[in-house]
TIMAR-599852 format. One record per residue (C-alpha): x, y, z; residue in one letter. Coordinates in Angstrom, 2 decimals, decimal comma. Example, Ala and Ser with C-alpha at 12.3 -4.5 7.8 and 13.67 -1.06 7.14 Angstrom:
2
[[12,30; -4,50; 7,80]; 'A']
[[13,67; -1,06; 7,14]; 'S']
This chain:
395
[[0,00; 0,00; 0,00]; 'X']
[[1,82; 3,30; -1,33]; 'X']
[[0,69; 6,75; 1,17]; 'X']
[[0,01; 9,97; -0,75]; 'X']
[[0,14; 13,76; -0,04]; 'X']
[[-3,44; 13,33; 1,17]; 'X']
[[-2,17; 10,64; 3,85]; 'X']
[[0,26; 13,34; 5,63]; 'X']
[[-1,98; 14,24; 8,91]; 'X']
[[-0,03; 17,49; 9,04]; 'X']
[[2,14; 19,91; 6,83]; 'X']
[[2,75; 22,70; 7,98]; 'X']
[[5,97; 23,92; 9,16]; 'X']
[[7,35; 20,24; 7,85]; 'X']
[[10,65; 20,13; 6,06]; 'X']
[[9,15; 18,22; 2,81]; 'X']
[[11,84; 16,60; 0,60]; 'X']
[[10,71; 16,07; -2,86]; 'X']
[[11,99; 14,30; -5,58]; 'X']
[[11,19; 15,37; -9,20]; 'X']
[[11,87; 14,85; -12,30]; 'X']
[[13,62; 17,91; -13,69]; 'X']
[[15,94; 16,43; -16,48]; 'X']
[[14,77; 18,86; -19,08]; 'X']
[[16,43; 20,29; -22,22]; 'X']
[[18,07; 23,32; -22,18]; 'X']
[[20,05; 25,57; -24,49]; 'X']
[[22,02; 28,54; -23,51]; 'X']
[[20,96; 28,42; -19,97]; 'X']
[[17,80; 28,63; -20,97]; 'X']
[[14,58; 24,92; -20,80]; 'X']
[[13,42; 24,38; -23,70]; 'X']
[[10,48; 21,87; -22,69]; 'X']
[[8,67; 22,41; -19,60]; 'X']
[[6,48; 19,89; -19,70]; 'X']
[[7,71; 17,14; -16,75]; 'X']
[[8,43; 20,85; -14,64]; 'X']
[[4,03; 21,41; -15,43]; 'X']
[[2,95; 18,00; -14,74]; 'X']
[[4,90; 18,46; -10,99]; 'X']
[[3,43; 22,22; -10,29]; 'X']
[[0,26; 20,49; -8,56]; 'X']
[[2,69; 18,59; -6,40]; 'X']
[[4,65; 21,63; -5,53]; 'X']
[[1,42; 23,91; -4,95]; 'X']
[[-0,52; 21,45; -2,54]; 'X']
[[2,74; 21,25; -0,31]; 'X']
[[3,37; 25,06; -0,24]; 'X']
[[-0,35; 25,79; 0,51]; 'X']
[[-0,52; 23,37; 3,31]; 'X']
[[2,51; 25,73; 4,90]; 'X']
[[4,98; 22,93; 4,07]; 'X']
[[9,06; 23,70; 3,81]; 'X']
[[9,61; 22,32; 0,17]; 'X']
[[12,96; 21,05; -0,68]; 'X']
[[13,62; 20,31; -4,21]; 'X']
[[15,80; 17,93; -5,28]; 'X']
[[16,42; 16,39; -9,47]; 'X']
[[18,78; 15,15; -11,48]; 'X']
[[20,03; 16,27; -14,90]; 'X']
[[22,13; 14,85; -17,31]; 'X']
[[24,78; 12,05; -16,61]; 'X']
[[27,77; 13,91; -14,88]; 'X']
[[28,30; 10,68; -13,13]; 'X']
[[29,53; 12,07; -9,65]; 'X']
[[31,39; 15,29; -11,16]; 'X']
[[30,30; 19,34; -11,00]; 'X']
[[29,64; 19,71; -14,76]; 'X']
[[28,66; 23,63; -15,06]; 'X']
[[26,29; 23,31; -17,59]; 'X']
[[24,80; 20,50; -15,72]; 'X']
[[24,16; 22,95; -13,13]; 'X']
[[20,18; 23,50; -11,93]; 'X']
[[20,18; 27,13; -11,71]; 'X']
[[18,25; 27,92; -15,15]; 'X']
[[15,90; 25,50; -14,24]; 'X']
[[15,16; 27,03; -10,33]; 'X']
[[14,41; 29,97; -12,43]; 'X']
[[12,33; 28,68; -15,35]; 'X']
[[9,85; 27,14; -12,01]; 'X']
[[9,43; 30,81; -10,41]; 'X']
[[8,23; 32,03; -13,45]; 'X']
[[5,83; 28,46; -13,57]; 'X']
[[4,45; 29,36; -9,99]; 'X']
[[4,70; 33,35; -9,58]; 'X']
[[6,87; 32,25; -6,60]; 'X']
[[10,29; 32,97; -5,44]; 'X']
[[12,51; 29,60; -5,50]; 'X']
[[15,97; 29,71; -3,36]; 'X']
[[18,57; 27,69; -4,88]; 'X']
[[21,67; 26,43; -3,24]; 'X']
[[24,58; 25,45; -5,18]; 'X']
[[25,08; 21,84; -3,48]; 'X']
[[22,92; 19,12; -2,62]; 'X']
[[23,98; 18,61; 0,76]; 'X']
[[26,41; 20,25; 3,69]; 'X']
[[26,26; 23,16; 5,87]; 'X']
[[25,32; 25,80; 3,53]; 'X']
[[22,14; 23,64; 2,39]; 'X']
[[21,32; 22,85; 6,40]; 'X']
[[21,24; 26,32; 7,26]; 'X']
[[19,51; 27,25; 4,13]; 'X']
[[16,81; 25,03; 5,18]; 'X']
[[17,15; 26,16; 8,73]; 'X']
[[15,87; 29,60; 7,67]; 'X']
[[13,60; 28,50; 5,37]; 'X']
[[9,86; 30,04; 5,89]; 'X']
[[6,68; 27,87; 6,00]; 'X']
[[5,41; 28,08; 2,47]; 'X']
[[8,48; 28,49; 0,80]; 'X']
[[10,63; 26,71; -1,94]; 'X']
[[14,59; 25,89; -2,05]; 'X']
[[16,11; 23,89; -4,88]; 'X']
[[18,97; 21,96; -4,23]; 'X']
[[21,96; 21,27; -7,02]; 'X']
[[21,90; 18,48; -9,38]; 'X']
[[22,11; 15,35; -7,05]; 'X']
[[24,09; 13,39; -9,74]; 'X']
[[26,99; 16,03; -9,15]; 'X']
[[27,25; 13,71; -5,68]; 'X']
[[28,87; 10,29; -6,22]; 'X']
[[26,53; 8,87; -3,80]; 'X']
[[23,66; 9,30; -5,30]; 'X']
[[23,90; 6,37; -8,25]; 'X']
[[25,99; 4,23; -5,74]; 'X']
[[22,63; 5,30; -3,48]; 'X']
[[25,42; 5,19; -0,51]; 'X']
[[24,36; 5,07; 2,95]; 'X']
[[25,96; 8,03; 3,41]; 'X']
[[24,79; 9,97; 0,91]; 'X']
[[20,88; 8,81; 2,19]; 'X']
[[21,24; 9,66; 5,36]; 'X']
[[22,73; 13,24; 4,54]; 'X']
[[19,97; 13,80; 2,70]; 'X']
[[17,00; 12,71; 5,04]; 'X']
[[18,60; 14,38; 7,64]; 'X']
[[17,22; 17,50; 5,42]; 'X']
[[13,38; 16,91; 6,09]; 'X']
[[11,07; 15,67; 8,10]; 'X']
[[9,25; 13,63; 4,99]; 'X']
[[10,12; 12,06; 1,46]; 'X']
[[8,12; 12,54; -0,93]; 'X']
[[8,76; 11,17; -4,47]; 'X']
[[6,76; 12,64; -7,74]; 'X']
[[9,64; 11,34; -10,18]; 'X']
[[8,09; 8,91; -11,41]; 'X']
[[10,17; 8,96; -14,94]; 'X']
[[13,43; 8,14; -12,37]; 'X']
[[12,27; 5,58; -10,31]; 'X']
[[13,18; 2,87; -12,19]; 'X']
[[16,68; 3,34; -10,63]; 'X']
[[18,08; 2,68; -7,30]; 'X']
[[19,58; 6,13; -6,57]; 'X']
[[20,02; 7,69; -2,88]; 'X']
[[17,06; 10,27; -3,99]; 'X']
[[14,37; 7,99; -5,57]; 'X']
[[15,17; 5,02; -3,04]; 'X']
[[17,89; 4,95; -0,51]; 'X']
[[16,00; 8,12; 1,47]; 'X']
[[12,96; 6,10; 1,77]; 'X']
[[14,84; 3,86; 4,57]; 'X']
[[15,26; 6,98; 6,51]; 'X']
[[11,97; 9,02; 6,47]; 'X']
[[8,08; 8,43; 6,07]; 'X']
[[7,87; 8,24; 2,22]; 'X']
[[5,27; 9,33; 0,38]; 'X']
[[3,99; 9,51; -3,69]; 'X']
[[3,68; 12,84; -5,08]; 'X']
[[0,36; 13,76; -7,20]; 'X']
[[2,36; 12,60; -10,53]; 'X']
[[3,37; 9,22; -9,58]; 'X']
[[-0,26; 8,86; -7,70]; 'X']
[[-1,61; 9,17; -11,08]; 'X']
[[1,12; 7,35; -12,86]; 'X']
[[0,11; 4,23; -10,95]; 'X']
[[-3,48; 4,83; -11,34]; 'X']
[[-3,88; 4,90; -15,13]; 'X']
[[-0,89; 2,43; -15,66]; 'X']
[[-2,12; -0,48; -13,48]; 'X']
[[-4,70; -1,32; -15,67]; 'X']
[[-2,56; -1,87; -18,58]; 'X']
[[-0,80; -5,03; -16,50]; 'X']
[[-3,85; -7,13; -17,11]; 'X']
[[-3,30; -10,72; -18,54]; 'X']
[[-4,81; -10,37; -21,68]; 'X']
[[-5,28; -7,59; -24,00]; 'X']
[[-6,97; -8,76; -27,11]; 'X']
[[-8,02; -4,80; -28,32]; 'X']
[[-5,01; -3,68; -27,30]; 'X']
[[-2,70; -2,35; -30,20]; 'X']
[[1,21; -1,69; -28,92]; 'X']
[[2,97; 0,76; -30,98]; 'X']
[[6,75; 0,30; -30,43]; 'X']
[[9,42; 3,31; -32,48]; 'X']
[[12,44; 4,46; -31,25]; 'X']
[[15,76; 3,41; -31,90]; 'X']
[[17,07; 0,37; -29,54]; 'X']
[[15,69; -2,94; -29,53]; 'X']
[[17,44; -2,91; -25,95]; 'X']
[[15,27; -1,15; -23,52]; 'X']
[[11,45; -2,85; -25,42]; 'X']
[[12,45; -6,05; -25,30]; 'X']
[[10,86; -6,62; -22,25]; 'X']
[[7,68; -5,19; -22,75]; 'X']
[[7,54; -6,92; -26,06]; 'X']
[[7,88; -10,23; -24,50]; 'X']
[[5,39; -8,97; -22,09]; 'X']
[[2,60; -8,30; -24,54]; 'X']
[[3,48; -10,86; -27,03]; 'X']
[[0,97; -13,21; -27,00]; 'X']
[[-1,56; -10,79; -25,00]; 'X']
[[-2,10; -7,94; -27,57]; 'X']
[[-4,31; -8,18; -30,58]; 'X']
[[-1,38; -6,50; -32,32]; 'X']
[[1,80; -5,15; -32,50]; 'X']
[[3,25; -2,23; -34,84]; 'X']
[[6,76; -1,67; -35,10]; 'X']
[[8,49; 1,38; -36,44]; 'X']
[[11,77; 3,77; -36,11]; 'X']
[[15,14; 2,37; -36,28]; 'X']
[[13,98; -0,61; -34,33]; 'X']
[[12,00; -1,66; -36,94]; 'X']
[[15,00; -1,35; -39,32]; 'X']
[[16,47; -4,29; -36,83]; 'X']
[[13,69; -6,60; -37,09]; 'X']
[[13,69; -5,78; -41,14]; 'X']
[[17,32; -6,92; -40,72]; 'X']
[[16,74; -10,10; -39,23]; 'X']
[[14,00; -10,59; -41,89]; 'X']
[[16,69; -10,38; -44,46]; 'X']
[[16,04; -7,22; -46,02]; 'X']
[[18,43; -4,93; -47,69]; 'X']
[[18,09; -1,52; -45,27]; 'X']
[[21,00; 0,06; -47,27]; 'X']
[[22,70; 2,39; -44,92]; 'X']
[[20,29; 2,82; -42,34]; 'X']
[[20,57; 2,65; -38,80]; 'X']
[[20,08; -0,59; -37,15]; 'X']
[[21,69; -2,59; -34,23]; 'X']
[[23,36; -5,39; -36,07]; 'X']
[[24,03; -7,21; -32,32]; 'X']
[[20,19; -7,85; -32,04]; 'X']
[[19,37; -9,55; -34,49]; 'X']
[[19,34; -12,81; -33,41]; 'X']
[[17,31; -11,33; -30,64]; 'X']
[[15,02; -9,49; -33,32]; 'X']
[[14,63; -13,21; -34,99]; 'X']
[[13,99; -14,99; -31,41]; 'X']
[[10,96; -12,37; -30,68]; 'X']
[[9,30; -12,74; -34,14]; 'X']
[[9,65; -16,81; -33,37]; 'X']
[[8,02; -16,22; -30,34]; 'X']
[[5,06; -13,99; -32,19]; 'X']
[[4,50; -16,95; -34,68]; 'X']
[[4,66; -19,40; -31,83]; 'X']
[[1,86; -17,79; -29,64]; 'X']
[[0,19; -16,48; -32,90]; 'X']
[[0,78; -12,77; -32,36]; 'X']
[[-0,42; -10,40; -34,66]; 'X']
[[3,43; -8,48; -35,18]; 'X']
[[4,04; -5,93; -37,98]; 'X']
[[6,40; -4,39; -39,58]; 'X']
[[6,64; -1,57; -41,92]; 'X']
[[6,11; -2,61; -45,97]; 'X']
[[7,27; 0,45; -47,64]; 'X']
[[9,55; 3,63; -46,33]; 'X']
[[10,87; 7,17; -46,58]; 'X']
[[14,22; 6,95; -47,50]; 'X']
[[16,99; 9,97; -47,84]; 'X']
[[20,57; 9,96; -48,03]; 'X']
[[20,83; 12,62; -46,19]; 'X']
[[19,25; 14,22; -43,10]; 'X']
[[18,20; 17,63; -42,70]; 'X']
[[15,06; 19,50; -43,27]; 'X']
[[15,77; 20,51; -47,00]; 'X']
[[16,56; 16,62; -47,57]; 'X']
[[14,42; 14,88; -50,92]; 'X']
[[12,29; 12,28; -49,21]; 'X']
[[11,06; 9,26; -51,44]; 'X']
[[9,11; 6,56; -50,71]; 'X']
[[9,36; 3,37; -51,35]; 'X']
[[8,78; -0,76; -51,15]; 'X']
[[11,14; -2,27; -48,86]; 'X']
[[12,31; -4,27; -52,05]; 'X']
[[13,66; -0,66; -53,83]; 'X']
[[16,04; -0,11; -51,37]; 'X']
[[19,43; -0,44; -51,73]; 'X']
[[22,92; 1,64; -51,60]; 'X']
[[23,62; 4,42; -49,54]; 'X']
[[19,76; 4,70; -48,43]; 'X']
[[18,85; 5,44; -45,22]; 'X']
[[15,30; 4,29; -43,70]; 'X']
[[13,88; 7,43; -42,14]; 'X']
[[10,48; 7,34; -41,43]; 'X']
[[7,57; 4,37; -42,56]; 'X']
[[6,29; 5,05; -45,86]; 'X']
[[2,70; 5,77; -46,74]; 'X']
[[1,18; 2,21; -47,08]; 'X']
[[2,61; 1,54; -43,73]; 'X']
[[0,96; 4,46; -42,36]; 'X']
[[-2,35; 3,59; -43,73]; 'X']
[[-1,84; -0,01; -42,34]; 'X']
[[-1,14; 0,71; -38,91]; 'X']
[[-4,21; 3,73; -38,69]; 'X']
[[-6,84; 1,47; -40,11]; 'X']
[[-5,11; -1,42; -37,28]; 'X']
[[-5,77; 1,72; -34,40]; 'X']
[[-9,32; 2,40; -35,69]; 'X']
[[-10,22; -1,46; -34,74]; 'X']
[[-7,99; -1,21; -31,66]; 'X']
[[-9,84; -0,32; -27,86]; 'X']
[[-6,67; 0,91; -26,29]; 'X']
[[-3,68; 1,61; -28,03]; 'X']
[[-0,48; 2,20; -25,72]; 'X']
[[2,46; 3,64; -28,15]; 'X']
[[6,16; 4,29; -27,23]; 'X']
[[8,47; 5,69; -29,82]; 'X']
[[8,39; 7,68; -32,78]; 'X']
[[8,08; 6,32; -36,26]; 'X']
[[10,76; 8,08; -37,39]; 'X']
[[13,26; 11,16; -37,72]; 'X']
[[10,86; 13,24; -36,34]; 'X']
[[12,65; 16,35; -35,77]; 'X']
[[13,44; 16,78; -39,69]; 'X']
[[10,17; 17,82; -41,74]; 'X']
[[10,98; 15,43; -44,74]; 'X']
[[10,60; 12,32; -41,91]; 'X']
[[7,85; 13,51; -39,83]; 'X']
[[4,95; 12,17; -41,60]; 'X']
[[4,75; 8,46; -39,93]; 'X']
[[4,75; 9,91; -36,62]; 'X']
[[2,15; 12,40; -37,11]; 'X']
[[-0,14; 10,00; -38,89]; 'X']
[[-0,03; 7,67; -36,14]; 'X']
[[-0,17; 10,86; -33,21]; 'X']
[[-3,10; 11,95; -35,29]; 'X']
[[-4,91; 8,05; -35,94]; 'X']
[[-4,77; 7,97; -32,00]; 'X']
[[-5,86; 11,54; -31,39]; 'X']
[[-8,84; 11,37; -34,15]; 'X']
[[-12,62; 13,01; -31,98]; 'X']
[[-14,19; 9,92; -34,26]; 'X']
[[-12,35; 7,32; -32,13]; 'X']
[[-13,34; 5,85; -28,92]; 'X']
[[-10,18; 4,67; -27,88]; 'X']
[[-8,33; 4,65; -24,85]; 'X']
[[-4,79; 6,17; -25,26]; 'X']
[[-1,52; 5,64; -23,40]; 'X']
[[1,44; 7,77; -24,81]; 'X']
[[4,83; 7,10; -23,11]; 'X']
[[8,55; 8,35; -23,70]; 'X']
[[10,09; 11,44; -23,98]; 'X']
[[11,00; 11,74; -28,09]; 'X']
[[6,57; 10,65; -28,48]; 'X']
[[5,37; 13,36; -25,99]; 'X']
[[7,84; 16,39; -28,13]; 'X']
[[6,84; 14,48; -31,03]; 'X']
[[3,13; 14,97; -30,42]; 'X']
[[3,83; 18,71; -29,42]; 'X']
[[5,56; 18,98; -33,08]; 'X']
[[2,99; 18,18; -34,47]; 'X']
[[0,32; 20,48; -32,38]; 'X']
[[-1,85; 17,74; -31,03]; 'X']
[[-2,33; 18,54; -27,12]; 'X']
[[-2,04; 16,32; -24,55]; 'X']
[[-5,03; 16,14; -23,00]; 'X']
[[-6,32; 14,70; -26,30]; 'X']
[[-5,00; 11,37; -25,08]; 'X']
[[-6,38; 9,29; -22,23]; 'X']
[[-2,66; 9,78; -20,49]; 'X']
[[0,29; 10,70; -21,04]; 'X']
[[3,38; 9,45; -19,10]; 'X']
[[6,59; 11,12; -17,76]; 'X']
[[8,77; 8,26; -17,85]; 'X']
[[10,35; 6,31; -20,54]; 'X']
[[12,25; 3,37; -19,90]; 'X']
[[10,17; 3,57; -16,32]; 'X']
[[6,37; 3,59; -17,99]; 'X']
[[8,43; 0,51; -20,25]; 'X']
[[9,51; -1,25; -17,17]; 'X']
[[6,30; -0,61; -15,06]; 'X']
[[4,64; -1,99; -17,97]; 'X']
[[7,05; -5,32; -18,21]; 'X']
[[5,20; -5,56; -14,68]; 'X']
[[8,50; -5,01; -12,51]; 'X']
[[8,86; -3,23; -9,66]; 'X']
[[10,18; -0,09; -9,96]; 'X']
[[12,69; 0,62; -7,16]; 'X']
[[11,63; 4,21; -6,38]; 'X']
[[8,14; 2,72; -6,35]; 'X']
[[8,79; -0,26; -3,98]; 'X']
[[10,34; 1,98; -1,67]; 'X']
[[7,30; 4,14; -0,74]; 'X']
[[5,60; 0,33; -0,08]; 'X']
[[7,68; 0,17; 2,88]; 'X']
């Protein structure tokens, strides 16, 4: 049983730790997406109401235990005040004197950001150490990063041995509209897998084959599977060590009868940039120097006629190269299939390259049942494992 905000008898004047989810892009100092920061603010605002002490606390980036100045969480402490008309105090560290007596002084109500927590070597190691330093901050844990707590760190796990823990309003809901989705069979369920690395979906691919009335594959991964079907993909990217892995999960979709596809036609350039030709064309065509970029039109028709039979359609990945204009058209077609008013489907969108890629393409996201923070988390929750940072509020 995992305690929420609403289970805290009493918040004011409590030092509240919380963990978020912060890893946004920036450029020049400056975020570029704020969406993970939004989908937090209701977190933040029902602690500072109550009168609570909020202590923020996120990762960014992969400094692995070094100070990496652009790394730093400044621009981002600065990019939230303007989110919640609010001042935010930031401290340069993530633990030590100067952060205890900033928290000392702290005012009931108010906000102080702490430095990246990755800058700290114990926070991957999730040291004892480390833990106790930073419980030793608050009075309560609260986690709302749901999109990190598919790692054992100090600040997503560790902490939860040392103070009552506690799910934030994201990961409240995170659980709430992904539970469902663990159900032993999913007959009008459609899984749409993109991306680039076979790696991180096998697992929920060998979760759902066999459960899902079908599976659409797309994005460099799909260039993999194509692979291991013995196609010529030219120069495009694939992961040549998966193969035999790509072959094994297509065995195991004929075994149990799975209904898998790939794409049968696709937008190839050789090169990539926005003022790149784009042609499309039969998987059989390709040859050379050409690069798979996107699924071609057939495909596209395919796998939206496949969503317009589906009842729930759960899709992780983009089609293709997104970002360029010349390879955008798979992914929109399927962000718009699954954001049609004529459907009455029920619509799970994970991963951070599908939630920008939806925003690219203007679709909002409340046009979608839900839409989840976490990547490789929502992929893992989903594979029906316990998520670490999870488990740890259980206790």
């Amino acid at each position: 049983m995992i305690k929420t905000l609403k289970d805290i008898p009493k918040l004011k004047g409590k030092r509240v730790l919380v963990r978020v989810d912060f890893n946004v892009p920036m450029k020049d100092g400056a975020v570029q997406d704020d969406t993970r920061m939004r989908q937090t603010l209701p977190t933040i605002q029902y602690l500072t109401d109550k009168g609570a002490r909020v202590i923020l606390v996120t990762h960014v980036g992969r400094p692995k235990g070094k100070i990496i100045e652009e790394l730093r969480v400044e621009p981002i402490a600065k990019h939230l005040e303007k989110l919640l008309n609010q001042s935010v105090a930031y401290r340069d560290e993530c633990v030590g004197e100067n952060v205890t007596k900033a928290v000392e002084t702290m005012q009931n109500g108010k906000i102080l950001f702490l430095e990246n927590c990755r800058f700290h070597p114990g926070e991957e190691s999730c040291s004892e150490e480390f833990c106790r330093e930073l419980s030793q901050l608050a009075d309560i844990y609260v986690n709302d990063a749901f999109a990190a707590s598919h790692r054992k760190h100090a600040s997503t796990a560790g902490i939860a041995e040392h103070l009552p823990a506690y799910a934030g309003l994201l990961v409240e809901r995170e659980i709430e509209f992904l539970t469902p989705l663990l159900d032993s069979d999913h007959k009008n369920l459609t899984l749409i897998i993109g991306g680039a690395k076979v790696d991180t979906k096998i697992g929920v691919l060998n979760t759902y084959i066999g459960k899902a009335g079908a599976i659409l594959l797309g994005g460099a991964l799909a260039n993999t599977f194509l692979a291991a079907e013995g196609y010529n993909i030219g120069a495009s990217k694939y992961e040549k060590e998966k193969i035999e892995t790509a072959r094994e999960l297509m065995m195991l979709a004929e075994a149990k009868q799975q209904k898998m596809y790939l794409p049968v036609d696709a937008i190839v350039g050789d090169t990539i940039s926005n003022q790149a030709t784009a042609i499309d064309l039969p998987l059989e065509d390709i040859e050379g120097d050409m690069k798979i970029l996107d699924i071609g039109k057939k495909t596209q028709v395919i796998y939206a006629e496949i969503i317009a039979e589906s009842k729930c359609v759960v899709w992780n990945g983009p089609m293709g190269l997104y970002e360029y204009t010349p390879f955008a058209s798979g992914t929109r077609a399927i962000a718009t299939a699954l954001a049609s008013p004529n459907n009455q489907l029920k619509t799970y969108i994970g991963g951070g390259d599908t939630v920008d890629a939806i925003n690219r393409c203007g679709i909002k996201e409340d046009e979608f049942t839900f839409v989840s923070t976490g990547g490789g988390a929502t992929l893992e929750f989903l594979e029906g494992k316990k998520l670490p940072g999870i488990a740890a509020l259980e206790k």
